[in-house]
C-alpha positions in Angstrom: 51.2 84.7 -78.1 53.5 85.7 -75.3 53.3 89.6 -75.7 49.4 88.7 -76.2 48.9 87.1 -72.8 51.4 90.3 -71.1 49.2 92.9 -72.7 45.8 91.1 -71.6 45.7 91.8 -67.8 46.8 95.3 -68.2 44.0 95.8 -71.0 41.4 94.2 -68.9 42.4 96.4 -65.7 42.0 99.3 -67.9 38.4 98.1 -69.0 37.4 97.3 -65.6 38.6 101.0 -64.1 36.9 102.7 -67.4 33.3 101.1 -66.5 33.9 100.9 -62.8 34.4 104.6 -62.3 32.0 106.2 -60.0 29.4 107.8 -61.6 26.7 110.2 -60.8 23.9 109.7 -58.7 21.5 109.7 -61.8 23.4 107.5 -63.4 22.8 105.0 -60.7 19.5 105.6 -59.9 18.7 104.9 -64.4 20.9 102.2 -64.4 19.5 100.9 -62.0 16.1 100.9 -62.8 16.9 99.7 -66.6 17.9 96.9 -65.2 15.1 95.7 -63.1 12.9 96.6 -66.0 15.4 94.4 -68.8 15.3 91.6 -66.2 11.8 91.5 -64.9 10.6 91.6 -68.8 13.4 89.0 -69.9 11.9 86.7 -66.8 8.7 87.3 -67.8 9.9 86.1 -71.3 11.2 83.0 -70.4 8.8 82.0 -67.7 6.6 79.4 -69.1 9.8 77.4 -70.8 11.2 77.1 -67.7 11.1 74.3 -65.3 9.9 75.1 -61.8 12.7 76.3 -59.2 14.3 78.8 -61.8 12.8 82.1 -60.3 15.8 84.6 -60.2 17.5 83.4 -63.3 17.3 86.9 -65.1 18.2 88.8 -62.0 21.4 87.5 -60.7 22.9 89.0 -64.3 21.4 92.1 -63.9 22.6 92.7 -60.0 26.1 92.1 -60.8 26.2 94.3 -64.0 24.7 97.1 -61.7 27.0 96.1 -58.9 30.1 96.6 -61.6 28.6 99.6 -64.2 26.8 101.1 -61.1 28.2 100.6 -58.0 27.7 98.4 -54.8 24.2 100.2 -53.7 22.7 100.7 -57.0 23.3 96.4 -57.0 21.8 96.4 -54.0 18.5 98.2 -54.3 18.8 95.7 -57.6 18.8 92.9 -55.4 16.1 94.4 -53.2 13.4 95.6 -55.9 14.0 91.9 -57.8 13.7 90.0 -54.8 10.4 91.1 -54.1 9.5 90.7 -57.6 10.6 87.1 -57.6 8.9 86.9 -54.1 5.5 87.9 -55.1 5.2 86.5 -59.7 7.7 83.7 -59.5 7.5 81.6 -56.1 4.9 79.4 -55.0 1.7 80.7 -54.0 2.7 83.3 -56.7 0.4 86.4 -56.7 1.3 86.8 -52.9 4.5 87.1 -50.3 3.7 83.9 -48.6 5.8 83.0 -46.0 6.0 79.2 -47.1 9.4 77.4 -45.8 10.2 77.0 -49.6 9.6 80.2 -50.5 11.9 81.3 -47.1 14.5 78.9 -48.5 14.4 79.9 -51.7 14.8 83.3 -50.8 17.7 82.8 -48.3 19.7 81.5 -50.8 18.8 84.7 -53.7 19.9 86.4 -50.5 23.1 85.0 -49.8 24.0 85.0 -53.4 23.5 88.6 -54.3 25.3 89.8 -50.8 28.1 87.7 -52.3 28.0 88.9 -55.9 27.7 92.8 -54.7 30.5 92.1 -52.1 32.8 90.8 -54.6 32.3 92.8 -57.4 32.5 95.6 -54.8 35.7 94.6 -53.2 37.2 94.1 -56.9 37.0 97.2 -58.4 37.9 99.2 -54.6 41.2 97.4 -55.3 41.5 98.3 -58.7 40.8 102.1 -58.1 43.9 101.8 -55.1 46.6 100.2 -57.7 45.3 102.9 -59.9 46.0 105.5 -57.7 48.9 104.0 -56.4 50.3 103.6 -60.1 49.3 107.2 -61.0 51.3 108.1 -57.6 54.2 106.1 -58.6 54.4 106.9 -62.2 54.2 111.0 -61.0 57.1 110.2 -58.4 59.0 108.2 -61.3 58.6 111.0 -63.7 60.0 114.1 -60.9 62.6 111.8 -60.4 63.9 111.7 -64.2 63.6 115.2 -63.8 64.9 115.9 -61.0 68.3 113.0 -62.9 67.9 115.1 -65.8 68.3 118.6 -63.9 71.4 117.0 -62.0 73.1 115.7 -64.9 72.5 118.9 -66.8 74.1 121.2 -63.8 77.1 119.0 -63.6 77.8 118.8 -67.2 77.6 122.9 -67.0 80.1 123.2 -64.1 82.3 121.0 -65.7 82.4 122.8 -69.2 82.4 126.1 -67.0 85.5 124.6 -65.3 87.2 124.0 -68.9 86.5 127.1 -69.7 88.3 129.2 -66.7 91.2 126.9 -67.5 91.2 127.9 -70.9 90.8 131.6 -70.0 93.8 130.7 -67.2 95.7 129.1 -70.2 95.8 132.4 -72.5 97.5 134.7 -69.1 100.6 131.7 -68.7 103.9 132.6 -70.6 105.6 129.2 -69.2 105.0 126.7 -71.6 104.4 123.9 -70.0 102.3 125.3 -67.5 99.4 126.2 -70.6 99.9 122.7 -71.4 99.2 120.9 -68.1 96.4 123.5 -68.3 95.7 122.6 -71.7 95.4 118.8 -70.8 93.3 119.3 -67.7 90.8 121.6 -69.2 90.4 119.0 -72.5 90.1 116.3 -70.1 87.2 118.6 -68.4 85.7 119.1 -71.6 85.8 115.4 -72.7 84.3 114.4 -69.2 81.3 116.8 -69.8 80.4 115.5 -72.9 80.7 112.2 -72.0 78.5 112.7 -69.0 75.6 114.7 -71.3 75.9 111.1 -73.7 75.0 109.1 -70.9 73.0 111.1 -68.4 69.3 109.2 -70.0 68.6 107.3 -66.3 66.0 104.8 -68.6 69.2 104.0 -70.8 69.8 100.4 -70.5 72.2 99.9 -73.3 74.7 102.1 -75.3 75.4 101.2 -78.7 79.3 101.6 -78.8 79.9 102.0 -82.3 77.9 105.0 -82.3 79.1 106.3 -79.1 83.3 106.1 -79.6 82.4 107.8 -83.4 80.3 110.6 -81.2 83.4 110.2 -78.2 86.1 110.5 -81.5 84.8 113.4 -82.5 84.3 115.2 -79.0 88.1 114.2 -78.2 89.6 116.0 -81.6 87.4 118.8 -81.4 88.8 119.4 -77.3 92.0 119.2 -78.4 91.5 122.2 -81.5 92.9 119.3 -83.9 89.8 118.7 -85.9 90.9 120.5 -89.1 94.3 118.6 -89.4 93.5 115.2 -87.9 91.0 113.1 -89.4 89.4 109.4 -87.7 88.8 106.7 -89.7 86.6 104.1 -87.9 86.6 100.0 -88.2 83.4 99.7 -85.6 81.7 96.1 -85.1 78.3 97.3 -83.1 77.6 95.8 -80.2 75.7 96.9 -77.0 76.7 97.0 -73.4 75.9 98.4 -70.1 76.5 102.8 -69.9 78.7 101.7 -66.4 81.0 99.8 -68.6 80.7 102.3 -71.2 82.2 105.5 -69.4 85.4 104.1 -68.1 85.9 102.5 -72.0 84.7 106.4 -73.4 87.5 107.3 -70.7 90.4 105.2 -71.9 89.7 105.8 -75.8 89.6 109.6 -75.3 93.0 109.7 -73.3 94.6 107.4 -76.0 93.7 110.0 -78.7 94.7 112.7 -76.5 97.7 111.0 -76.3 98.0 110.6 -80.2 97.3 114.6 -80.5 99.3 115.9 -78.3 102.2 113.5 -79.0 102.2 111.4 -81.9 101.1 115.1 -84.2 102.7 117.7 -82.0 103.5 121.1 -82.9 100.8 121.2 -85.6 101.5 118.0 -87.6 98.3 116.8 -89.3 97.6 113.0 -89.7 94.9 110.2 -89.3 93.8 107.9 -86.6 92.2 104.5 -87.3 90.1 103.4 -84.7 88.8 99.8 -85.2 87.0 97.9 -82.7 86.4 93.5 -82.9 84.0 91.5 -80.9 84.2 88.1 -80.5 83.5 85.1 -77.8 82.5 87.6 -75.0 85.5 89.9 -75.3 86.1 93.2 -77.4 90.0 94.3 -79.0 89.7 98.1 -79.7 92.6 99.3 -81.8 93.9 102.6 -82.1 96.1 103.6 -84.4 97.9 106.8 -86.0 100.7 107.8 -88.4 102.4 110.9 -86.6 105.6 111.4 -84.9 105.4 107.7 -83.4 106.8 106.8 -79.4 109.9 108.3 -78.3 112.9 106.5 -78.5 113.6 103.4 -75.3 109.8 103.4 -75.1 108.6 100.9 -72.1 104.9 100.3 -72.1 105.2 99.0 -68.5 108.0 101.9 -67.4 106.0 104.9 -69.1 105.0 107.6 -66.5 102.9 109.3 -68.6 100.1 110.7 -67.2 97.7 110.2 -70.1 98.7 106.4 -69.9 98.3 106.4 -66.5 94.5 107.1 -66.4 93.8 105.0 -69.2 95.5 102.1 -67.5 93.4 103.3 -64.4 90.2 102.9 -66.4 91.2 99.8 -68.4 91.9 97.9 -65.5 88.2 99.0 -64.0 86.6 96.9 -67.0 88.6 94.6 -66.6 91.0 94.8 -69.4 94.4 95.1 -70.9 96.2 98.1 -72.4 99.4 97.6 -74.5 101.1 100.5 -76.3 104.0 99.8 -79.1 105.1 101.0 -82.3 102.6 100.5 -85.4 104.5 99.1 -88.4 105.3 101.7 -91.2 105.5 104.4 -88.2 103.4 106.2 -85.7 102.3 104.6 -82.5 99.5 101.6 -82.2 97.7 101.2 -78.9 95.3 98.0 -78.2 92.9 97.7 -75.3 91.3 94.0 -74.9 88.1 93.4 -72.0 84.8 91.1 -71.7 81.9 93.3 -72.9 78.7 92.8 -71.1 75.4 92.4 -72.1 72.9 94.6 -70.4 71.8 92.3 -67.7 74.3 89.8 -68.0 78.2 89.2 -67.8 78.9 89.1 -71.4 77.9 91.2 -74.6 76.4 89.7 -77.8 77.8 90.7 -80.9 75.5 92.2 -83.3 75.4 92.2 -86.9 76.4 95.4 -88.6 73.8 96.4 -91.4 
C-alpha cells in the first residue's frame, strides 16, 4: 500500500503532462468545437428532466476538459460560445438575450466560474511543464556529472596502475636487493590502490557487500604480489553490507595484512594458504587472517613492530575505528585479527545478513 500511494503522484504527473502538452492549433480549434457540440446536445438531452436554475450543467465539464486537453483559450472560446448558448435556449425569456437581472445574475456567476476553472487548470499544468523541465534539466546535469565521476575515477585508476608499472620497469634496472623490494612493495601497494579505487568508483553505490568485495580485494592482493600460483585463500565470509567510506580503509588494512603474509610469512618462494574469515555480530565485525608460512620472527612485539606494512594497516584500522592485534597462530604461521563497528548504510551500525 505504501509503494502504491509513492508511485501515484508521480503516475498522475506523468498523465497530466501526457494530455496537457501543447498541441496544434487544429487540434484546439476540433477540440474545441467537439465540445460545444457534445455539451450543447447532452443539455439539450437533459433539459426537460431538469428543474429550473440548472442552465450550464453540461458546459462547466466540457470548459475544463478543453481548458486541460486543449489549452487555456481553446477553454475560453468554450466558455464564450456556451455562454451565449445558455444565454439565448436555457435562461428565462429563452429564445432571446434578455437583459433580465436574473438572467445578468445568472450569467455573472457562469462567468466567474469558468474564469476560475480555466485559471486553475491553466496555472496547473504551466507548473507542471516547469518541474518537468526542471527535472529533465536536473536529471541531464545528474547524468554529466556521473560521467564526468566516472571519467575521473577511470583517469586516476590509469595513473596509478601507470605509476606501478614504471616502478616495476624501475625494479627490473636495481641490482641492490632491497632497493627492488621497497620498489616491489610500493608499486603492489599502487596496484592494490588502483583496483580498489575501480571497485568503488559507482558514485550511486550506497552499499558494498563485503564478503564479495575482500574475496574480489583477496584475489587482487595475491595476484600484485605474483604469488597467485603458490598461495591459495580460503574464505570464512559472513555477508554483510556497509557504507564504500568504511569499506576502503577495511579493503586497505586486509590487503597490507596479506602483503605482509606474502612477503613474510612465504618468502623466498614458499607456497602456503591463507584463511580469511570474517564474524558479525551486535554491531561489530572480527576479520581473521590467518596463514601457515614461515610465522613472526623471533621477540615479536605487536605494539614495538616498525614494520611498515603494520604501520598502515594500524593507520587505516584506527580510521574505522578498530583494533589490530598480530600474534602467532597455533600449529605455526602468523594470525592477525582486526575488530570495528560496521555501519549500516545510513546509520552507525551494520545489520548482519543471512548468508544463502
Amino acid at each position: 500500500m505504501g509503494l502504491l500511494t509513492t508511485r501515484l503522484p508521480d503516475r498522475l504527473n506523468r498523465f497530466v503532462l501526457r494530455w496537457a502538452t501543447r498541441r496544434s492549433l487544429t487540434y484546439r480549434v476540433w477540440f474545441a468545437l467537439g465540445a460545444i457540440g457534445i455539451s450543447t446536445a447532452l443539455r439539450f438531452a437533459v433539459d426537460d428532466v431538469l428543474p429550473t436554475g440548472f442552465p450550464f450543467v453540461t458546459f462547466f465539464p466540457a470548459i475544463i476538459l478543453t481548458a486541460f486537453f486543449a489549452g487555456a483559450a481553446a477553454g475560453a472560446g468554450v466558455a464564450v460560445v456556451t455562454g451565449l448558448i445558455s444565454w439565448y435556449w436555457f435562461i428565462e425569456p429563452t429564445g432571446s438575450l434578455g437583459f433580465s437581472t436574473p438572467a445578468m445574475l445568472a450569467l455573472l456567476f457562469f462567468v466567474f466560474i469558468a474564469i476560475t476553472d480555466i485559471l486553475l487548470i491553466h496555472l496547473m499544468t504551466e507548473a507542471l511543464h516547469r518541474t518537468a523541465k526542471a527535472e529533465a534539466r536536473s536529471s541531464a546535469l545528474a547524468h554529466a556529472r556521473s560521467l564526468m565521476f566516472h571519467e575521473l575515477q577511470h583517469r586516476v585508476s590509469n595513473n596509478i596502475s601507470t605509476l606501478g608499472a614504471l616502478l616495476r620497469l624501475q625494479e627490473r634496472r636495481l641490482v641492490d636487493p632491497r632497493a627492488r623490494a621497497a620498489l616491489a612493495d610500493a608499486r603492489a601497494r599502487l596496484e592494490v590502490v588502483a583496483r580498489l579505487q575501480r571497485r568503488l568508483h559507482d558514485p550511486a553505490r550506497q552499499s558494498v557487500d563485503i564478503g564479495d568485495y575482500i574475496r574480489g580485494l583477496a584475489a587482487d592482493t595475491i595476484e600484485a604480489m605474483d604469488a597467485g600460483t603458490r598461495i591459495a585463500c580460503r574464505f570464512e565470509l559472513e555477508p554483510f553490507r556497509s557504507e564504500p567510506d568504511q569499506a576502503m580503509p577495511l579493503g586497505l588494512v586486509t590487503s597490507e595484512l596479506l602483503m605482509n603474509a606474502c612477503e613474510h610469512g612465504f618468502a623466498g618462494g614458499a607456497s602456503g594458504t591463507i584463511l580469511i574469515r570474517l564474524s558479525v555480530a551486535h554491531g561489530g565485525a572480527l576479520l581473521v587472517i590467518e596463514d601457515d608460512g614461515a610465522g613472526l620472527p623471533e621477540g615479536f612485539s605487536n605494539r614495538a613492530s616498525t614494520s611498515l606494512g603494520l604501520s598502515i594497516a594500524r593507520q587505516f584500522a584506527e580510521q574505522i575505528g578498530g583494533q589490530l592485534v598480530v600474534g602467532a597462530r597455533s600449529g605455526g604461521g602468523s594470525r592477525c585479527e582486526l575488530s570495528f563497528p560496521v555501519r549500516r548504510p545510513g546509520s552507525a551500525e551494520a545489520e548482519p545478513l543471512t548468508a544463502a
